[in-house]
N, C-alpha and C positions, 0 to 999 in steps of 0.2 A: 504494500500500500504506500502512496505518495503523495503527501501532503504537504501544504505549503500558507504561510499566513502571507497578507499581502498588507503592510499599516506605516504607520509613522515610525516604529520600532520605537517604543515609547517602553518604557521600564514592564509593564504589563504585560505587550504583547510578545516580549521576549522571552518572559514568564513561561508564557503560556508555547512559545516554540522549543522551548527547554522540559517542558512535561509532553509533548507530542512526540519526539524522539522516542521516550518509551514507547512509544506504540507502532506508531510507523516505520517502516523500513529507510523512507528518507522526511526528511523537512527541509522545506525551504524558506529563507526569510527573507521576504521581499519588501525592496523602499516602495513604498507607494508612488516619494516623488519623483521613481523614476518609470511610472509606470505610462501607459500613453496608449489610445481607443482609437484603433484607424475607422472611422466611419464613413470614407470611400470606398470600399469596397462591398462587392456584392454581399457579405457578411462581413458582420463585426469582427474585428480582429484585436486581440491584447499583445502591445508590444512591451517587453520589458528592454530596458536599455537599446530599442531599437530595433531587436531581433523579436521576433515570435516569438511567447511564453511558450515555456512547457506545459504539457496535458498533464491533470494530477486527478486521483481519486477525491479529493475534500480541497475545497479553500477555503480560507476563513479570512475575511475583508472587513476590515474596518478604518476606521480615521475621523478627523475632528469635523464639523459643519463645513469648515471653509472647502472643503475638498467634494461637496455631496456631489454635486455634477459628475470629475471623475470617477467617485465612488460607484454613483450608479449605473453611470458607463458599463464599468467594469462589471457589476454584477448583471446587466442586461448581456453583455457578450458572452456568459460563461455560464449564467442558469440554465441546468437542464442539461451541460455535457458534463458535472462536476458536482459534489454534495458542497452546497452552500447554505450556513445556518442563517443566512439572510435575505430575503428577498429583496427584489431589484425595488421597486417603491419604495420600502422599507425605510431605503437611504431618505428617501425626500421625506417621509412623516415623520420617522425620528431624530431626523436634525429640522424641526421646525417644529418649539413649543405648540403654536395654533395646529399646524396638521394634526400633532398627538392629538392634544384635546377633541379635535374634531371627531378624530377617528376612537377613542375611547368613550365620547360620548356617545355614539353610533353603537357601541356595543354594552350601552345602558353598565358602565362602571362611574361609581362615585369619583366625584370629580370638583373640584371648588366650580363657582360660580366666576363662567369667564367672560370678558368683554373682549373684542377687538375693536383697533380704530386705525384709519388709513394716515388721517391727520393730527395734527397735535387740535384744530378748535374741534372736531369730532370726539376727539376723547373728552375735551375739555366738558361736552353736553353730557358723556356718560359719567364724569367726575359729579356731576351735580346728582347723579340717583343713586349714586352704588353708597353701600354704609362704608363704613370706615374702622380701623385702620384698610388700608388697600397693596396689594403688588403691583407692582408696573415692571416690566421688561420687554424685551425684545422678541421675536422670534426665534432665534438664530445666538445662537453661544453656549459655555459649556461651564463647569465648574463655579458653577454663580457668578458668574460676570455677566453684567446687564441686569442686573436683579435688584429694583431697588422698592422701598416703603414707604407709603405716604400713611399719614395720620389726620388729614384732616385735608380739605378739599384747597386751601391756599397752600400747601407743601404741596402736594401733588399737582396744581396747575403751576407753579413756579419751577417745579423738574420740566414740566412738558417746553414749558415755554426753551428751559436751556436745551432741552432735546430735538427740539423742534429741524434746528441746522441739519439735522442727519438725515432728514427726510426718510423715517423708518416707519411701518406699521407698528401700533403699543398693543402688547398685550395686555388687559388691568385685568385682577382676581382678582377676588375678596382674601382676605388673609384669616385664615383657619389660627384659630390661635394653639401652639403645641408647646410654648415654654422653650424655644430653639431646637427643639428636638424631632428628627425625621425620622423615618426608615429605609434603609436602604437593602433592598432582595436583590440576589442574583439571582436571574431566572435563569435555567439550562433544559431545554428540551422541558418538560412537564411539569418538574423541580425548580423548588427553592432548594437549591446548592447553600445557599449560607445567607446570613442575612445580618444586620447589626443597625443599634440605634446609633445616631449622630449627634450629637450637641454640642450649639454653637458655644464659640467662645462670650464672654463677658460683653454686653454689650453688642453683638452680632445678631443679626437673626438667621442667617443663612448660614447652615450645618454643615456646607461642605467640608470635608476632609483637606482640600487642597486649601481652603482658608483658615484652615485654623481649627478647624470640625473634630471632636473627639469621638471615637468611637466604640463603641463596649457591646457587645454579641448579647443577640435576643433569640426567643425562641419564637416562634408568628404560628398563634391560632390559625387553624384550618379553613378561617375563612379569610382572612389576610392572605396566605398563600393563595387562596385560589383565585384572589381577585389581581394579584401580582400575574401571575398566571396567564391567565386571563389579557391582561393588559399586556402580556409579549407577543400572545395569539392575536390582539387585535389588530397592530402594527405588524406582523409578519414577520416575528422573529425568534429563533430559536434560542438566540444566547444573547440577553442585556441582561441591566440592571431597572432595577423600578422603583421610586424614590415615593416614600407614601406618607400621610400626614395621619397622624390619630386625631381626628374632631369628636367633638359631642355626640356627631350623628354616625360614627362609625370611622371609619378608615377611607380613607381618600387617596386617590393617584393625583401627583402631580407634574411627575415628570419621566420621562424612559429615555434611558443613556445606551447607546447602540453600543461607544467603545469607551466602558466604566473603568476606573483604576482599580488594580487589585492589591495592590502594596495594603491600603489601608482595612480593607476588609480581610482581607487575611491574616492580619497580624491580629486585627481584633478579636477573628473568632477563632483563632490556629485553624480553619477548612484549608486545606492548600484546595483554592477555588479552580486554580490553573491547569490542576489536575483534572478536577471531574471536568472542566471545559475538553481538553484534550483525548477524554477517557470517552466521551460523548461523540465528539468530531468524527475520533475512529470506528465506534460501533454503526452511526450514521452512512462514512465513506464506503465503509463493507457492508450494509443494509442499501446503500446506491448501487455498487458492483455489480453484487448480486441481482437485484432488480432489472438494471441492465443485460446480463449473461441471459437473464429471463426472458426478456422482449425477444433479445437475439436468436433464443433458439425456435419463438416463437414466427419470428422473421425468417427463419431458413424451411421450417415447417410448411408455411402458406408459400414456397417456392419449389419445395421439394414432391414430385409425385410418389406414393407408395413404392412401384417397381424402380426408381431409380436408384441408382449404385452411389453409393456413400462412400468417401476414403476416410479416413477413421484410426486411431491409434486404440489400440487395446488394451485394459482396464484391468489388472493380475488383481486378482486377492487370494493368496495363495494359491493353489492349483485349478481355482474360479477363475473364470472371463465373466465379468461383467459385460453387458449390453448399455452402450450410449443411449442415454435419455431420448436420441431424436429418433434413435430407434427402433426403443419401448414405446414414444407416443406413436410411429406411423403403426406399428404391428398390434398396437392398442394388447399388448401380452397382459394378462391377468395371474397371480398366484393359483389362482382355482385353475385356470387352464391348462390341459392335456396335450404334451407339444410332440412330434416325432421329429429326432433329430438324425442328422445322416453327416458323419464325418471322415472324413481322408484327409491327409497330408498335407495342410496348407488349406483347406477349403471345408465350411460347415454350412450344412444346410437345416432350417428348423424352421417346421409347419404345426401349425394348431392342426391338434387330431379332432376329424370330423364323426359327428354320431352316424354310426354305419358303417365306419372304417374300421376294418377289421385290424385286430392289435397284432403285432407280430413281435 
């Protein structure tokens, strides 16, 4: 099996090419920024350094917002010849706050109460109904940056107004009040792989780990996991993180991190998280193979007629010859079946005995 990550090579995802080696027979670890989509040609093609990538059983792609367009480049050229725990949209919902929420709200998971707005005097009419305290951010960024708090409708329109210059859409929530404290799950395939609370430092509200964020390993009721869950299936993805708020009214998504840092979460809860991603990818890459081998023999079948001659290598199990699968399906042979076989020197011959054919 041959596998390979394609990212920023960021402390993580090296991590996680260092726990893949156990499994695979090779890894690759590829810069993303040297990665490049020819889409002149009759088909999408992925150049790395120029040349044509290698074909591999799993890739595992990731990278920051700024990159989504490549990102999903790459995963539209490569879906469906290769196991990828990401789908090609993916890239665009999960690096755009509003897409999330669009697409989690569509799949009825709790969710704060969100607003959009194109311009700063648009948000300014939504500043005047929403309660307060409020978020405002961006669409578009990662590790809390763009992430700020208004308390009262003259802080929040005095940000818009200095925001204004950048000519950005605003995202405004309402602000869940949790005492700085989030959740952060790693989702993997159907699992929470590991999970920890977050809390901010003094004065912050924003829990991230990379600001300053402490974090201490929690165990998440059954219905937290499955709302985490849940919200990786919504966005189409096999391997993120999902960031959740505990409110009054239950548990809430806020946010899903496509490429989450694993340094912090696994020092908190000791999971080597890098592992089960890895230990995942592979049972996935050999669950694609396979499936593939499958279509294949089913593609030589609908080409092949009964009487035509098959070349073939032979299958010892000790002093056994097994029969090729494509074999058994055209001969449709059953264990209950009665067969006469006729053998010489290089050459066997074997027919289902028919009722009436006398046995000799």
């Amino acid at each position: 099996m041959k596998g390979a990550i394609i990212s920023l090579r960021s402390k993580s995802s090296l991590m996680v090419v260092k726990e893949m080696e156990k499994y695979f027979k090779t890894v690759d670890d590829i810069d993303l920024k040297n990665i490049e989509v020819n889409l002149g040609s009759a088909s999408l093609e992925v150049l790395y350094e120029g040349k044509p990538m290698d074909t591999y059983d799993c890739v595992y792609l990731k990278g920051s917002f700024r990159y989504e367009p490549l990102l999903r480049s790459v995963a539209t050229a490569l879906y469906g010849k290769t196991y990828m725990p990401i789908k090609p949209a993916a890239f665009t919902v999960g690096h755009d706050k509003l897409l999330t929420q669009l697409d989690i709200q569509q799949h009825n998971i709790p969710m704060p109460t969100t607003y959009i707005a194109a311009t700063a005097d648009a948000a300014k009419k939504i500043l005047k109904k929403v309660n307060y305290p409020i978020v405002m951010k961006f669409p578009h960024g990662s590790h809390g940056k763009g992430v700020m708090f208004a308390d009262s409708y003259a802080s929040a329109s005095s940000m818009l107004d200095a925001l204004a210059a950048l000519r950005q859409p605003f995202v405004i929530q309402e602000y869940v009040e949790s005492g700085g404290i989030d959740i952060r799950a790693i989702v993997v395939g159907s699992k929470v792989v590991a999970s920890m609370k977050r809390k901010a430092e003094f004065g912050e509200k924003r829990a991230n780990i990379h600001i300053g964020g402490v974090g201490e390993p929690c165990e998440l009721d059954a219905h937290t996991k499955k709302l985490a869950i849940n919200a990786a299936e919504a966005i189409e993805a096999d391997i993120c993180a999902v960031d959740i708020l505990e409110s009054a009214k239950g548990p809430t998504v806020i946010e899903i991190n496509l490429s989450p840092g694993l340094q912090g979460i696994t020092q908190a809860t000791k999971v080597n998280v890098a592992d089960k991603i890895a230990k995942f990818l592979h049972a996935k890459a050999k669950e694609f193979s396979e499936s593939g081998k499958k279509e294949t023999t089913k593609d030589i079948l609908k080409e092949i007629e009964p009487s035509k001659e098959i070349i073939t290598n032979l299958d010892f199990r000790g002093n056994k010859i097994l029969l090729p699968e494509v074999i058994t399906n055209i001969t449709k042979f059953t264990e209950k079946d009665e067969v006469s076989v006729k053998a010489n020197e290089g050459k066997v011959s074997i027919k289902k005995f028919s009722v009436g054919q006398e046995k000799k």
